[in-house]
N, C-alpha and C positions, 0 to 999 in steps of 0.2 A: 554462821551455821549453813551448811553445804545441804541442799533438797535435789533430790532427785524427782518431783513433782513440782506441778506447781503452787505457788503461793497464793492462799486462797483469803475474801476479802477478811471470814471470821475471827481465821489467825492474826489478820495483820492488826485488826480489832483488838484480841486478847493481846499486844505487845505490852511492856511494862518498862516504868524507867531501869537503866540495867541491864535488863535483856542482851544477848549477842546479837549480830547483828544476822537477819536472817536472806539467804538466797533468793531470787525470785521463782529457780529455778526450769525458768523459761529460756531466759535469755542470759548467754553467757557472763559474769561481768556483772549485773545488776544487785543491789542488796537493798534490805532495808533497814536502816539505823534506827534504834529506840530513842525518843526523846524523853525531857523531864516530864512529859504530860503523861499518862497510860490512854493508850488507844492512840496514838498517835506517834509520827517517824518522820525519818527524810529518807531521798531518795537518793544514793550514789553509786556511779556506776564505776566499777575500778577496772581499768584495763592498761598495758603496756603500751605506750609511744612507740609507733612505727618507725618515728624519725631518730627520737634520740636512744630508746628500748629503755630508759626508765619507766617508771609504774607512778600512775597518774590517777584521779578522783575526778569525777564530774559531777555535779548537783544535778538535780531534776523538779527539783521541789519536797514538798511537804505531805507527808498524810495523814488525814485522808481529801485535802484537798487537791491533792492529784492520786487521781485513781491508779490503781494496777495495771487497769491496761495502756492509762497514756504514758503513762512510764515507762512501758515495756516498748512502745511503740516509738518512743524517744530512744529508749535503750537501742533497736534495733536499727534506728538510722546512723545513729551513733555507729555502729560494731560495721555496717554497709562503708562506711567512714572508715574504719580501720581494712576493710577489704581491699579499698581502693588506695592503701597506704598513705592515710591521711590521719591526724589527730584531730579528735574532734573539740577541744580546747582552743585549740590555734584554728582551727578553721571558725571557730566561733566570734573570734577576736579579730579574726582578718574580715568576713564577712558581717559580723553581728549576730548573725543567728546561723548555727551549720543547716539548721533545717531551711534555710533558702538556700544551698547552695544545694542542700538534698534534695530542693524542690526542683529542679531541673531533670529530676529523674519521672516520667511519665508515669501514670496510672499503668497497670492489668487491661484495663478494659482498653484506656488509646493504644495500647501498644499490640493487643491484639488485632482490634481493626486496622492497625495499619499493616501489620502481616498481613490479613485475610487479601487487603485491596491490593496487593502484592503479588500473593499467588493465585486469587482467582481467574487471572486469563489460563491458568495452565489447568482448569478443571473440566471435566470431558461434558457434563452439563451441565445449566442453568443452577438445577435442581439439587445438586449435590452441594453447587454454591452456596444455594441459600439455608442448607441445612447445616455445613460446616460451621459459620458465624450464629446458628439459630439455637444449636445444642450449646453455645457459650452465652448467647443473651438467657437462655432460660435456666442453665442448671449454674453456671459461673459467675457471671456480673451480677447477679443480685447478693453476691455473698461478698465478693473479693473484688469485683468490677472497678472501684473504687477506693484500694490500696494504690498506694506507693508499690511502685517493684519492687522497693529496699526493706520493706517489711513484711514481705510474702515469705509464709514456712511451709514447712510440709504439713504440718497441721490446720491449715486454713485450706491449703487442696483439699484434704481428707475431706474437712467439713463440707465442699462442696460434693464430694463425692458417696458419701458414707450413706446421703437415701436412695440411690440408685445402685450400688456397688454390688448387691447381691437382687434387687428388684429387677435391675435392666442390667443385664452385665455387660453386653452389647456396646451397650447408648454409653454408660461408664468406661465402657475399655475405648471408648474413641472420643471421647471429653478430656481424657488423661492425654491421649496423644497428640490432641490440636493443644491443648494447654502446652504440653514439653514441646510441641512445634514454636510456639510462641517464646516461653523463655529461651530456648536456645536463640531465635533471631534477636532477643533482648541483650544474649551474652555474647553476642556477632556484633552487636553495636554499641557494647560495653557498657548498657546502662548498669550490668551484674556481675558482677565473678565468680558467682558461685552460682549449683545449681537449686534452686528451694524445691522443685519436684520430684528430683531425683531417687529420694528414699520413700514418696508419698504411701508406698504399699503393705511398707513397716506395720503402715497407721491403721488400716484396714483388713476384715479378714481374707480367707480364702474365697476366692471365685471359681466356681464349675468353671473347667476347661471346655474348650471349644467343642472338641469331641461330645464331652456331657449334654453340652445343650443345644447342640444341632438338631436343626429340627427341617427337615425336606419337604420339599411339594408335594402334598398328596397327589397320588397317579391314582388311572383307572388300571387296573391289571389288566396284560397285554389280551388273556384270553378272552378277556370281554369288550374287545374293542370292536372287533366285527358283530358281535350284537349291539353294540350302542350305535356305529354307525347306522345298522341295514333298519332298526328301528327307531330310537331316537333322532337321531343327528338328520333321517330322511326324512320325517314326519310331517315335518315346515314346509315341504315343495320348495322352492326355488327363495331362498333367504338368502342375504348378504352376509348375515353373521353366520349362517348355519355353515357359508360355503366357505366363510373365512376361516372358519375353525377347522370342517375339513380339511383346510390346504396347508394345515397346520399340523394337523396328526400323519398324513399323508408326506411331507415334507422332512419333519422333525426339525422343523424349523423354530425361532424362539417368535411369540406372537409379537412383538415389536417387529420385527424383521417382514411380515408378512400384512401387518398394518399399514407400516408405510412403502409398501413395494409401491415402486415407479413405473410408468410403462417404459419405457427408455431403459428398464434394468430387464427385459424381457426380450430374448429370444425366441421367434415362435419359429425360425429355423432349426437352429442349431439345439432347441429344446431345454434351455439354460436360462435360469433367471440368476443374473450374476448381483452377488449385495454388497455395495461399494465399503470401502473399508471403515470410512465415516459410521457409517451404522451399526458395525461390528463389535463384541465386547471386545474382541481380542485385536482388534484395529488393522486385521488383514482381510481382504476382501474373500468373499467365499460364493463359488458356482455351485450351484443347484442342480441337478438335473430335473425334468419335466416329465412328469408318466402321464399318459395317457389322458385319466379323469380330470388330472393338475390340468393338464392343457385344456380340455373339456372347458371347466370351472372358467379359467382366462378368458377362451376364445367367448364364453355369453356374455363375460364381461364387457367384450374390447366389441361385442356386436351393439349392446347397449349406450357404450359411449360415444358422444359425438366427435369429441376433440384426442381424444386416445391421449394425452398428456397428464402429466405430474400424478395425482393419487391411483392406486388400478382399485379402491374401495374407498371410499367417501363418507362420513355420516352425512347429516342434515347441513349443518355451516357452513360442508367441504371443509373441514379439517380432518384429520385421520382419526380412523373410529377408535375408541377409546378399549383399553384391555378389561375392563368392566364389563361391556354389551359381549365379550366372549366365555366371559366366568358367568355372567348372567344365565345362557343357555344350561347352563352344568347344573349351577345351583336350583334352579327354578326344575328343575327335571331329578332334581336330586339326587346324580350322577356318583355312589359309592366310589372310595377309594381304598386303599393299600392301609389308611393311616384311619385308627378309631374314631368314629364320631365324628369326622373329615370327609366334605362334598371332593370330589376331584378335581383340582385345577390345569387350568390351559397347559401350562410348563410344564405340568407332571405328562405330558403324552410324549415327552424328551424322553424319561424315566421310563413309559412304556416298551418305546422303540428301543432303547437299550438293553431293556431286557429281553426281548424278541431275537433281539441279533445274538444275544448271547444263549439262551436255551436251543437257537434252532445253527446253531454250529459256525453262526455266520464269524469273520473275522473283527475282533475286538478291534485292530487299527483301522480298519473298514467302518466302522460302528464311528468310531469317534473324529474318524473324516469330515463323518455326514453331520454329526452333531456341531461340527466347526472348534471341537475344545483342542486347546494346543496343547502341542508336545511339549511333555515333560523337561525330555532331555535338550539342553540347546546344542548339544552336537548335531543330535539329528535332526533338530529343527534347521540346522546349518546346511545339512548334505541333503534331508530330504525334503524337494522342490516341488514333486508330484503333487496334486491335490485328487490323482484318483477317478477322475471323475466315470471313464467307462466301467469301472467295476464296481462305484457307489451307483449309476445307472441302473444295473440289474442288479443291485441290490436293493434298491427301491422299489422298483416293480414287482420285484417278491412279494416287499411289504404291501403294496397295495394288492395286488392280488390278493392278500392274508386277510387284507379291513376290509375290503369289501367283497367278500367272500359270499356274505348273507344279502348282498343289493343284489335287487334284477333289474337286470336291463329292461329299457323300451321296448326292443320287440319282445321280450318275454311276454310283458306287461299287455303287449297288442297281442298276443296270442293266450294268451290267458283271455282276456275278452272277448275275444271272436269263439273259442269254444266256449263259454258260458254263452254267447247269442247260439250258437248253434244248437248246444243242449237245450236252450228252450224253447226252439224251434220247433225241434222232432216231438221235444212235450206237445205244444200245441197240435200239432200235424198227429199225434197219437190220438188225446184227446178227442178231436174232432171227425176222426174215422170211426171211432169209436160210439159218438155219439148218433153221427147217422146213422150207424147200424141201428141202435138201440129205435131210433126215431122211426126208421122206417118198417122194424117190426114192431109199432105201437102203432102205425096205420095202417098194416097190415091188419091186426086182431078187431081193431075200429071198421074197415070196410066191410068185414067175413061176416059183424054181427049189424052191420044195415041189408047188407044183401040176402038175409038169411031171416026171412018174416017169421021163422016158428022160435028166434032164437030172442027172446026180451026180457033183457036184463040195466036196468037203468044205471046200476052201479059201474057198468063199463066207461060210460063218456068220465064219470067222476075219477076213473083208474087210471083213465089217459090222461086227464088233464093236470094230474099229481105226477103221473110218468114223466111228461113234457116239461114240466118242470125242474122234478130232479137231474135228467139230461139237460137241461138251460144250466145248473150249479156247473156239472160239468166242462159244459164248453158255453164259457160266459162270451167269448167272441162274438159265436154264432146268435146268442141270445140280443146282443148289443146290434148285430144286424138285424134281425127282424124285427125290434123296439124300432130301431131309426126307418124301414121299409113301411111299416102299420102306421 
């Protein structure tokens, strides 16, 4: 009896002496034969001889003392056997058991670590390394880690993939591709011939396309940049982090790039901070130009340090400040972004500046110069050698002229103070002319009525001495001199 499912333990249970013989359905070739017991069968797998092409029987045992699935998993090294054009009768007999001759074929899980220790010199960081092997010890070798290659299906992918497939689709779409990295170097060294990943998707539903679930850095919108700088971003006085993130929005540079800027990559001539290719996403080196406040920023840096070498920003350790203490400032000031319910992050000030250059008419291949992203096309990544740099120059300058639009300068700053000391200068100096008058016509009307015997009235000395006072509220100066004189 021929199943298009598979064979479940209940059925194999209700079997009856009689019965046909039924499919396992799983595994091509595999059947189960009724015996005289009810509830009970044997195990044979009927498949053609590679070598002679007659049709052949294998026993497996008894059931239900061998279960379904070791059967299946006999069945399936068995059929790995006929892949490799081998019978697995005769290999049985040559060897004693085909499954030691099967056993030369490594595990899933050895055969991946030894790919992994293979290509990890060719991964661009540490960090990538140890997530490529990390996503297979956690979502793959707890399931299948420990098969045989010769009995890996598509449906044992699935199952490692089926709780993440629509949770993480991400994390799932790149577990599928290190997994079929691995059998393909499995089928490069003939442990396989065939591919068991191949159709794994069959097994699983649909996944949001990329599109669907792209989800970007939230940005500050460009218009509100020069109010975050001239108030937020200045607030701090003279910060490390404050001024590493200005030189970040100010640049449109990615905050890696600007974390670990060198001094040796700084031109304080030519106005260039060149960032060697090593550090680059895109592995070609990219000059910077330097405006004005960039330089500013630098030069307090390079006066503060002693040795002007290796970091030009340092945390506490002296290792490069971490991209944390930069999202830090944003969140803690709870800096709105473009995207709902989203603080703004560092990267999105990329996001900003591209939109700046594009509403304010500047040139989009200008625009993405500065950003360092490469060309599309590799023709003209072929022909064009330019990187631009005196037209992405004042093109920068624009933009900072545009951020810092709302900062004032130092002498603003000193002339703002010197006329507020002025204005309350002439206060006092008003004040106090003011008050003599008032003082000196109160001893005035005080002398008229001592020198004047027909004129007595006691209430006057009490008129003055209430007068003298409200002019002391007046000009409290004047009052703080004659207390310290008496």
């Amino acid at each position: 009896m021929h199943r298009n499912y598979p064979l479940s333990d209940l059925q194999a249970l209700r079997m009856k002496p009689g019965d046909k013989p039924i499919s396992d359905g799983t595994v091509l070739g595999l059947y189960l034969f009724a015996s005289a017991k009810e509830g009970a069968g044997k195990w044979i797998f009927r498949y053609k001889s590679p070598q002679t092409g007659k049709r052949r029987e294998m026993g497996f045992g008894g059931f239900p003392s061998v279960s379904i699935d070791a059967a299946r998993k006999k069945a399936e090294v068995a059929r790995e056997c006929l892949r490799r054009r081998l019978d697995p009768l005769e290999v049985k007999k040559q060897k004693g058991s085909y499954s030691a001759q099967m056993g030369r074929i490594p595990t899933f899980e050895v055969v991946a670590r030894q790919y992994h220790s293979q290509i990890s010199a060719g991964f661009r960081s540490q960090k990538h390394n140890d997530q490529w092997i990390y996503t297979l010890e956690k979502y793959v070798f707890p399931i299948i880690g420990k098969e045989n290659l010769a009995t890996l299906t598509p449906a044992k992918f699935a199952s490692c993939l089926k709780p993440i497939w629509l949770a993480k689709p991400e994390t799932a779409r790149r577990v599928k591709e290190r997994c079929a990295a691995v059998i393909r170097w499995a089928l490069a060294h003939q442990y396989l011939t065939s591919d068991p990943i191949a159709n794994v998707k069959a097994l699983l539903p649909r996944q949001p396309t990329r599109r669907e679930r792209v989800c970007h850095f939230p940005a500050l919108p460009w218009r509100a940049i020069p109010g975050f700088i001239g108030g937020t971003l200045r607030s701090g006085g003279d910060d490390i982090h404050q001024n590493m993130l200005e030189l970040v929005i100010l640049t449109a540079c990615r905050s890696g790039e600007i974390r670990r800027m060198q001094w040796d990559e700084i031109d304080f001539h030519e106005r260039t901070f060149t960032i060697p290719a090593s550090r680059m996403k895109a592995k070609v080196a990219h000059r910077v130009p330097l405006t004005p406040r960039v330089l500013q920023i630098l030069e307090n840096e390079r006066n503060k340090s002693a040795l002007r070498q290796g970091l030009v920003f340092k945390s506490r350790t002296g290792a490069a400040v971490t991209d944390m203490a930069l999202t830090k400032i944003l969140r803690a000031s709870r800096v709105a972004s473009d995207t709902k319910a989203r603080f703004a992050t560092t990267h999105g000030f990329r996001s900003s500046f591209r939109d700046w250059a594009s509403e304010n008419g500047h040139s989009g291949e200008l625009a993405d110069r500065t950003l360092a992203h490469s060309l599309r096309s590799a023709v003209e990544a072929a022909y064009h050698r330019t990187d631009l740099l005196e037209q992405r120059r004042m093109l920068m300058l624009q933009w900072e002229n545009y951020c810092l639009q709302n900062v004032r300068s130092v002498d603003e700053d000193r002339r703002d103070a010197e006329a507020k000391q002025l204005d309350k200068l002439i206060a006092e100096a008003k004040a106090f002319r003011q008050a003599e008058e008032i003082r000196a016509y109160i001893f005035a009307v005080v002398d008229r009525c001592d020198t004047n015997s027909f004129v007595v009235d006691h209430r006057v000395r009490q008129w003055a001495n209430w007068a003298l006072r409200e002019v002391d509220r007046i000009d409290p100066t004047n009052a703080k001199f004659q207390s310290s004189q008496n």
